[in-house]
N, CA, C and O atoms as CSV, one atom per row, in Angstrom:
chain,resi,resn,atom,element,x,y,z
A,1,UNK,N,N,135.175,77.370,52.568
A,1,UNK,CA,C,135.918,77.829,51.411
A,1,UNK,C,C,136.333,76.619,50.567
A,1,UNK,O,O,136.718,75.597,51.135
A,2,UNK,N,N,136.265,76.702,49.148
A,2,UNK,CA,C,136.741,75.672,48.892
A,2,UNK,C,C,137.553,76.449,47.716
A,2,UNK,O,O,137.301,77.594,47.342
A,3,UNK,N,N,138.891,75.344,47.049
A,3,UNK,CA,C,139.584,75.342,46.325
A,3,UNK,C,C,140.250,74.550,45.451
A,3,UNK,O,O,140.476,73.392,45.801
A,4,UNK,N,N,140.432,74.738,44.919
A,4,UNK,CA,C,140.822,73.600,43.317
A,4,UNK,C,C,142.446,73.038,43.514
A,4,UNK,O,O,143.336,73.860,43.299
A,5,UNK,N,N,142.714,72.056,43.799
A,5,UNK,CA,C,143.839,71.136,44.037
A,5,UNK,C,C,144.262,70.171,42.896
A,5,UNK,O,O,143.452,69.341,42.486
A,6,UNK,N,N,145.574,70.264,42.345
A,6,UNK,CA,C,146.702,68.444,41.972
A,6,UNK,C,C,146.686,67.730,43.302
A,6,UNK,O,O,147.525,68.067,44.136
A,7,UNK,N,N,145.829,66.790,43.582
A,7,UNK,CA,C,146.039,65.793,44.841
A,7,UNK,C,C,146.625,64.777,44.361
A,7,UNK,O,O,146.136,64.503,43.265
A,8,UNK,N,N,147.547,63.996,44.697
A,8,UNK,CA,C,148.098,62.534,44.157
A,8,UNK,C,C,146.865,61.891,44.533
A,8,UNK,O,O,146.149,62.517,45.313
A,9,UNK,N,N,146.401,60.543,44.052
A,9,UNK,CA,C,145.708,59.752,44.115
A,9,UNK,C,C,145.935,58.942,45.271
A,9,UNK,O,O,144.996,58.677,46.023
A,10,UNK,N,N,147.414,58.409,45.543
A,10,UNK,CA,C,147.628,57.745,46.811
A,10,UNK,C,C,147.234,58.671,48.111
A,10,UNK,O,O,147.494,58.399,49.284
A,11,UNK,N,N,146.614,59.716,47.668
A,11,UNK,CA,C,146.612,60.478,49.305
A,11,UNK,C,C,144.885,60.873,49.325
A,11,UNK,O,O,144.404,61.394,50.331
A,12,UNK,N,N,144.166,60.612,48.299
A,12,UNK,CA,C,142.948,60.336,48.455
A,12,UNK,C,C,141.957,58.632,48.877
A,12,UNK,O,O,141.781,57.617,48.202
A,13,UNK,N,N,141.552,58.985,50.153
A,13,UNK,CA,C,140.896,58.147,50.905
A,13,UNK,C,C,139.552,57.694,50.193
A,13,UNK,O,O,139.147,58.692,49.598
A,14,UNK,N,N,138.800,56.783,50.017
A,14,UNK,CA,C,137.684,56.249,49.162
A,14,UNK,C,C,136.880,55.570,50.470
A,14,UNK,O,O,137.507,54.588,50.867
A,15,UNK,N,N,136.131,55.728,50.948
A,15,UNK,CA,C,135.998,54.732,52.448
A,15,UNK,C,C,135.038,54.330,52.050
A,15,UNK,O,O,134.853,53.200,52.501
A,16,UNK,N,N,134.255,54.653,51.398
A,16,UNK,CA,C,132.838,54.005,50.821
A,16,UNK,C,C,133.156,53.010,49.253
A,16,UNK,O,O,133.550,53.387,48.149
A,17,UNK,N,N,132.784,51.640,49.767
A,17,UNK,CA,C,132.990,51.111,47.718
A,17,UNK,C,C,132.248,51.547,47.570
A,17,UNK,O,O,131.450,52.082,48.340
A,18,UNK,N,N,132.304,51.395,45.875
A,18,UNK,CA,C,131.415,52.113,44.870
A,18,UNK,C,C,131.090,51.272,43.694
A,18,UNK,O,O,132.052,50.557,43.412
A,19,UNK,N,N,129.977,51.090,42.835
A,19,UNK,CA,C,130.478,50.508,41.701
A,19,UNK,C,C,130.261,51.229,40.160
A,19,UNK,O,O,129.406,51.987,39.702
A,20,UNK,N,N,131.416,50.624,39.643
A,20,UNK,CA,C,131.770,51.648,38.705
A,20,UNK,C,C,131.033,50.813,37.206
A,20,UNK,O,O,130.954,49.595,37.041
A,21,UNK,N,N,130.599,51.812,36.328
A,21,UNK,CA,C,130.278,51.403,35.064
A,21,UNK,C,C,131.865,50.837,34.242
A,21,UNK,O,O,132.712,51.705,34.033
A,22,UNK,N,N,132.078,49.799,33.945
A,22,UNK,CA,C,133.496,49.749,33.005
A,22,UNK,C,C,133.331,50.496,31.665
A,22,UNK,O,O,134.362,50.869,31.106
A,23,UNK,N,N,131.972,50.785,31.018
A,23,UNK,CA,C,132.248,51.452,29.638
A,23,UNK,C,C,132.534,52.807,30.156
A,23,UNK,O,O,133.597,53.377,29.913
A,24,UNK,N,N,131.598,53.320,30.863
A,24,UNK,CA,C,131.557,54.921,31.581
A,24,UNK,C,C,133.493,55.367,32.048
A,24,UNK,O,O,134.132,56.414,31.942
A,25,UNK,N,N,133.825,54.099,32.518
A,25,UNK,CA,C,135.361,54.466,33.160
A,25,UNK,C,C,135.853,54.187,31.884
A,25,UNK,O,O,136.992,54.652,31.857
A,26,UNK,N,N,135.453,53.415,30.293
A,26,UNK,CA,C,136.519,53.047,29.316
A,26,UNK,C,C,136.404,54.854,28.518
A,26,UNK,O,O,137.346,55.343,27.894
A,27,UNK,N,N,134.977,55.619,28.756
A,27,UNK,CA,C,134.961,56.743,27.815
A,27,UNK,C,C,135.701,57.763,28.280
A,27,UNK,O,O,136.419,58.401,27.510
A,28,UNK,N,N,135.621,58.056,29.628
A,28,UNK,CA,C,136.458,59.012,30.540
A,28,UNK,C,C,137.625,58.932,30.514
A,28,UNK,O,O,138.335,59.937,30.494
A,29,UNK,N,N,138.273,57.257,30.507
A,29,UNK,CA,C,139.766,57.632,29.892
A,29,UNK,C,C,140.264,58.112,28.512
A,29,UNK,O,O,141.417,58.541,28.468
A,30,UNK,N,N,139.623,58.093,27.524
A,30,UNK,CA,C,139.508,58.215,26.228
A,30,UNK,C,C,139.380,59.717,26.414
A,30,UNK,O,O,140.376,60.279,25.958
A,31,UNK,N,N,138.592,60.461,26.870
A,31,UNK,CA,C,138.015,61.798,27.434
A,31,UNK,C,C,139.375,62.221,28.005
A,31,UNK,O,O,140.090,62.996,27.370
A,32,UNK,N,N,139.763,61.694,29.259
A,32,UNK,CA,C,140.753,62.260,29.746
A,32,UNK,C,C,142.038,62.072,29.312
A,32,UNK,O,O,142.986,62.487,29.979
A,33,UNK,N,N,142.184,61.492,28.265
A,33,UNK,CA,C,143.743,61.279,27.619
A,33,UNK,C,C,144.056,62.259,26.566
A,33,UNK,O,O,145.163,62.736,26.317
A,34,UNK,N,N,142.834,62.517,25.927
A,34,UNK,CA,C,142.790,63.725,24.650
A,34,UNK,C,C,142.651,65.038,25.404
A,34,UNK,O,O,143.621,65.791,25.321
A,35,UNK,N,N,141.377,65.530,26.289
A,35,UNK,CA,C,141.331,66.442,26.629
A,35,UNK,C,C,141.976,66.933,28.318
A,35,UNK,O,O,141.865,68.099,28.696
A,36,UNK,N,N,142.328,66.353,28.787
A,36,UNK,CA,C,142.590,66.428,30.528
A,36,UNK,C,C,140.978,66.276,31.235
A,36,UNK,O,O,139.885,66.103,30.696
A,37,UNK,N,N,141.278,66.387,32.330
A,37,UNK,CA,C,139.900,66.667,33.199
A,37,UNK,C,C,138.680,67.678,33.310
A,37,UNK,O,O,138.772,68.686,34.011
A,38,UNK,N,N,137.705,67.417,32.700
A,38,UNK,CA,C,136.823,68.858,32.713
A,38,UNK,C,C,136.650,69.450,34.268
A,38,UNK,O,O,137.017,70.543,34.700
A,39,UNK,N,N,135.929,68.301,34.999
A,39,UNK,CA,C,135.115,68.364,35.941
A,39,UNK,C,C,136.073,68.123,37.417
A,39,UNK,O,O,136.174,66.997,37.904
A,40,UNK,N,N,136.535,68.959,37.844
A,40,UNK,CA,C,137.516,68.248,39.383
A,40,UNK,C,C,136.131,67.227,40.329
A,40,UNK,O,O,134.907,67.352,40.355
A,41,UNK,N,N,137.112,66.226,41.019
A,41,UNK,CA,C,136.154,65.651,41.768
A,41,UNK,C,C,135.969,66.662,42.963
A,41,UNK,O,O,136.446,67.792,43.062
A,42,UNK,N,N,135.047,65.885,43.973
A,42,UNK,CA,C,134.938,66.514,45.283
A,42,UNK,C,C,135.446,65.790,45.929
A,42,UNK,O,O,135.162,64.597,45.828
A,43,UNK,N,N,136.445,66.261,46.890
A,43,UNK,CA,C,136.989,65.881,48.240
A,43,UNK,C,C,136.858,66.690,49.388
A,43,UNK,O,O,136.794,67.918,49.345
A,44,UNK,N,N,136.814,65.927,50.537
A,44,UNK,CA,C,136.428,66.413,52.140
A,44,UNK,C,C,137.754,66.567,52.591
A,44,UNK,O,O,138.315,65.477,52.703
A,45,UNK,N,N,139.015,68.317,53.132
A,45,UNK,CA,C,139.580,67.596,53.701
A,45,UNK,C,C,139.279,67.918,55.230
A,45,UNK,O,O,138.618,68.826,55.733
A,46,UNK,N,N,140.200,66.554,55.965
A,46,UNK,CA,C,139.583,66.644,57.511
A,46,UNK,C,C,140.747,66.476,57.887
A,46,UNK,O,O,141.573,65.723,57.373
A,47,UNK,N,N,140.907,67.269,58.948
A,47,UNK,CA,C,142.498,66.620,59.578
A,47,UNK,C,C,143.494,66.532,58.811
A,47,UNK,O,O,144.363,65.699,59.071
A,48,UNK,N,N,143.597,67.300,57.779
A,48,UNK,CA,C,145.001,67.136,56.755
A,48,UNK,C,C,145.101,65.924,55.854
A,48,UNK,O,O,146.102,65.592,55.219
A,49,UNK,N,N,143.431,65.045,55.893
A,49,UNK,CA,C,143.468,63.790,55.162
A,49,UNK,C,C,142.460,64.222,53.744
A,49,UNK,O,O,141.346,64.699,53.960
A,50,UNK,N,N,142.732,64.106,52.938
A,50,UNK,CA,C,142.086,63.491,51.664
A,50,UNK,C,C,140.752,62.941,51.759
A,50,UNK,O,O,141.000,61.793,52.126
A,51,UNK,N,N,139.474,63.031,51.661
A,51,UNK,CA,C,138.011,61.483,51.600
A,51,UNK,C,C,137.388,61.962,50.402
A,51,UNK,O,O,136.959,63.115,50.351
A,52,UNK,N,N,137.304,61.173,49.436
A,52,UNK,CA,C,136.308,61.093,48.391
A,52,UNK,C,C,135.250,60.417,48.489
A,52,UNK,O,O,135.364,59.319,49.032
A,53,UNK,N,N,133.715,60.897,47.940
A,53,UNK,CA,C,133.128,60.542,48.090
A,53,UNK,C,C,132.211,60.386,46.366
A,53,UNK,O,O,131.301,59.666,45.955
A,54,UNK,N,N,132.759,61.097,45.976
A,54,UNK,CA,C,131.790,61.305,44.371
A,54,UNK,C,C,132.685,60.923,43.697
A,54,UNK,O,O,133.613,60.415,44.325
A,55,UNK,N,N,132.823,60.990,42.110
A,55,UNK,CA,C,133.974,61.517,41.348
A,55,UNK,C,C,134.320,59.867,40.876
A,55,UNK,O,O,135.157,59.612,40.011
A,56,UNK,N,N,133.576,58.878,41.554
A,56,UNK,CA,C,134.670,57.708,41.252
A,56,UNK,C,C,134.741,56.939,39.705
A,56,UNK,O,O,135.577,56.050,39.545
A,57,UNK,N,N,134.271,57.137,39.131
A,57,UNK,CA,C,134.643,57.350,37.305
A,57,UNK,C,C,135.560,57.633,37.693
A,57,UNK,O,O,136.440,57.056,38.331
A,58,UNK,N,N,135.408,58.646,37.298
A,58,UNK,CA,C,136.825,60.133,37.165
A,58,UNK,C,C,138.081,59.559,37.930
A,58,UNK,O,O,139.197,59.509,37.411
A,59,UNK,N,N,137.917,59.309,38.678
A,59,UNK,CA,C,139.102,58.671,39.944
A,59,UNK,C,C,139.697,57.104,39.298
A,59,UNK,O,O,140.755,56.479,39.377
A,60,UNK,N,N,138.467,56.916,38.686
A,60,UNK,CA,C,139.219,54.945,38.659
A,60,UNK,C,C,139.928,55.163,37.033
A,60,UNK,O,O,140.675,54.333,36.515
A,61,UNK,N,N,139.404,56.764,36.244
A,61,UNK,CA,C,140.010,56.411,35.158
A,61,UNK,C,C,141.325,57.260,35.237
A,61,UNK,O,O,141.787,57.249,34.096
A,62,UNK,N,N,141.980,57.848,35.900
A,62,UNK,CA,C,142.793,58.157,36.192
A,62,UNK,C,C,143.645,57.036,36.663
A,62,UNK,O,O,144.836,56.956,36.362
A,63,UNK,N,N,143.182,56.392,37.216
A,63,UNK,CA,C,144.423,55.147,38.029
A,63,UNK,C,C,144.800,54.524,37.032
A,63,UNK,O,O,145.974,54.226,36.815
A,64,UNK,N,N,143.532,54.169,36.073
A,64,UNK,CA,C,143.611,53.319,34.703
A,64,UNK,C,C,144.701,53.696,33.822
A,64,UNK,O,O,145.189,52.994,32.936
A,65,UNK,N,N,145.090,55.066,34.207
A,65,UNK,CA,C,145.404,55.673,33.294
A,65,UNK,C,C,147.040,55.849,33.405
A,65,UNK,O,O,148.014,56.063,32.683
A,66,UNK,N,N,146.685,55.608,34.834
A,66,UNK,CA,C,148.497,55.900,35.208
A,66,UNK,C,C,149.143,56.806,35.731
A,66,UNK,O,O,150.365,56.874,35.859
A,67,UNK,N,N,147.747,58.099,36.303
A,67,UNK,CA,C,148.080,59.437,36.399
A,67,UNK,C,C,148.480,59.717,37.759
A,67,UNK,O,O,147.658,59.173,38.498
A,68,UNK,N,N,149.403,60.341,38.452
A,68,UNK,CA,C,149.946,60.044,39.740
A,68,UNK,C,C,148.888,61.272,40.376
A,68,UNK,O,O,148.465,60.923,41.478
A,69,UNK,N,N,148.393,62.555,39.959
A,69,UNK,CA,C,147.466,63.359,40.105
A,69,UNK,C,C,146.253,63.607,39.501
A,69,UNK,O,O,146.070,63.712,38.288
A,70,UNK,N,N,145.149,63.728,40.673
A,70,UNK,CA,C,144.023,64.264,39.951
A,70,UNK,C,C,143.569,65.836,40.656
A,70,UNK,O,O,144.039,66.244,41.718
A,71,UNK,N,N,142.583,66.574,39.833
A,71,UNK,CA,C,142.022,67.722,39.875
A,71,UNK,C,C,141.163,67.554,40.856
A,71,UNK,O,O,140.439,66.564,40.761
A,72,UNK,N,N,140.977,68.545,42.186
A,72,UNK,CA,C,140.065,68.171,42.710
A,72,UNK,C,C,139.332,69.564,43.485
A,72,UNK,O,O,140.128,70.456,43.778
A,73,UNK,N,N,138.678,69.667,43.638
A,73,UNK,CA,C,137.704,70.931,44.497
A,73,UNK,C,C,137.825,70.186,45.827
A,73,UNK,O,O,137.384,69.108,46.226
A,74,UNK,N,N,138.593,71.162,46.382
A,74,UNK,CA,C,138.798,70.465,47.911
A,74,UNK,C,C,137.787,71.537,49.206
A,74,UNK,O,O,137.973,72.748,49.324
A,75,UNK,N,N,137.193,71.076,49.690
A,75,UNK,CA,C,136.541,71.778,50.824
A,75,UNK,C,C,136.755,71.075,52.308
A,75,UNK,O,O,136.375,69.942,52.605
A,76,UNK,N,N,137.431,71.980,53.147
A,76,UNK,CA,C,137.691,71.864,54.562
A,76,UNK,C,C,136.324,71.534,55.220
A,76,UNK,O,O,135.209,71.780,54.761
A,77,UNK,N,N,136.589,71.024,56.199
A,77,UNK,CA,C,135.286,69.654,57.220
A,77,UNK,C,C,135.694,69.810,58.468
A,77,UNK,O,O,136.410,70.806,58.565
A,78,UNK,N,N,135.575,69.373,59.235
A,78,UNK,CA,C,135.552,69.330,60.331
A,78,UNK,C,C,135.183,67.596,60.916
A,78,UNK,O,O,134.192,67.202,60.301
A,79,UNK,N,N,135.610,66.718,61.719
A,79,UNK,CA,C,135.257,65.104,61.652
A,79,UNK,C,C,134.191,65.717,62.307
A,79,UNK,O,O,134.704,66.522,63.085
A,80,UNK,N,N,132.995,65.762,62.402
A,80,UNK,CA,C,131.902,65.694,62.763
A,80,UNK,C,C,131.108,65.330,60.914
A,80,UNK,O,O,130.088,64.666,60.732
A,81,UNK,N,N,131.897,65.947,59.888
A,81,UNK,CA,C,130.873,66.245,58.932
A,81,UNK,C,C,131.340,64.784,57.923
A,81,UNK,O,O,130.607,64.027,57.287
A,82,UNK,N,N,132.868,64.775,58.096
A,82,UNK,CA,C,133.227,63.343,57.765
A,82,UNK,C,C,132.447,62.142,58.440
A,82,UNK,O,O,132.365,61.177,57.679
A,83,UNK,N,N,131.897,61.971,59.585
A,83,UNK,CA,C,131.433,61.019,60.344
A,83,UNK,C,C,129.677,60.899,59.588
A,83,UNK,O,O,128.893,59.954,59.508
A,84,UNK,N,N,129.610,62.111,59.208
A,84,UNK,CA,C,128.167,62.234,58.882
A,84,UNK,C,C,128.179,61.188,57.142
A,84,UNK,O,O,127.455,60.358,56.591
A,85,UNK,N,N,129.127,61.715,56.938
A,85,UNK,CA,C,129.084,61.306,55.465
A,85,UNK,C,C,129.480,59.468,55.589
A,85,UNK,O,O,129.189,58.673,54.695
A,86,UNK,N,N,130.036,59.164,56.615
A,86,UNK,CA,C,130.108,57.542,56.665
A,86,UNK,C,C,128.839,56.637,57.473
A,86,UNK,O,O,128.701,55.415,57.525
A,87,UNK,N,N,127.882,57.856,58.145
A,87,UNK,CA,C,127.380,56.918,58.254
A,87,UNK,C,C,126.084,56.271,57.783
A,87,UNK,O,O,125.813,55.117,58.116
């Protein structure tokens, strides 16, 4: 099942770096300051924890931005499926 969440940012986990375009993260804040968020990211939760794995634009222009919450499509896991995704 999944469902659409305000997650604070401090409670979303990133375990994988990533690298981010700086113009792509300069348009999305520009994007997300006029219009809000179109697109929620995806998050795994497992154990009552937060893991992102996509979304990280979206995520770094939010921090940029100052926003203590982001939009997110949250779908329940199980650590077998988290383990899959790290390794």
């Amino acid at each position: 099942m999944v469902a659409i969440k305000e997650i604070p940012l401090a409670q979303i986990r990133r375990p994988l770096p990533r690298q981010t375009d700086p113009e792509k993260v300069k348009q999305l804040m520009e994007s997300i300051a006029k219009e809000g968020l179109r697109e929620p990211i995806d998050v795994l939760e497992v154990e009552g924890q937060y893991y992102g794995f996509s979304g990280c634009h979206r995520y770094e222009a939010h921090q940029r931005l100052g926003k203590a919450t982001i939009k997110c499509r949250v779908r329940r896991a199980p650590l077998g499926v988290l383990q899959r995704h790290l390794a």
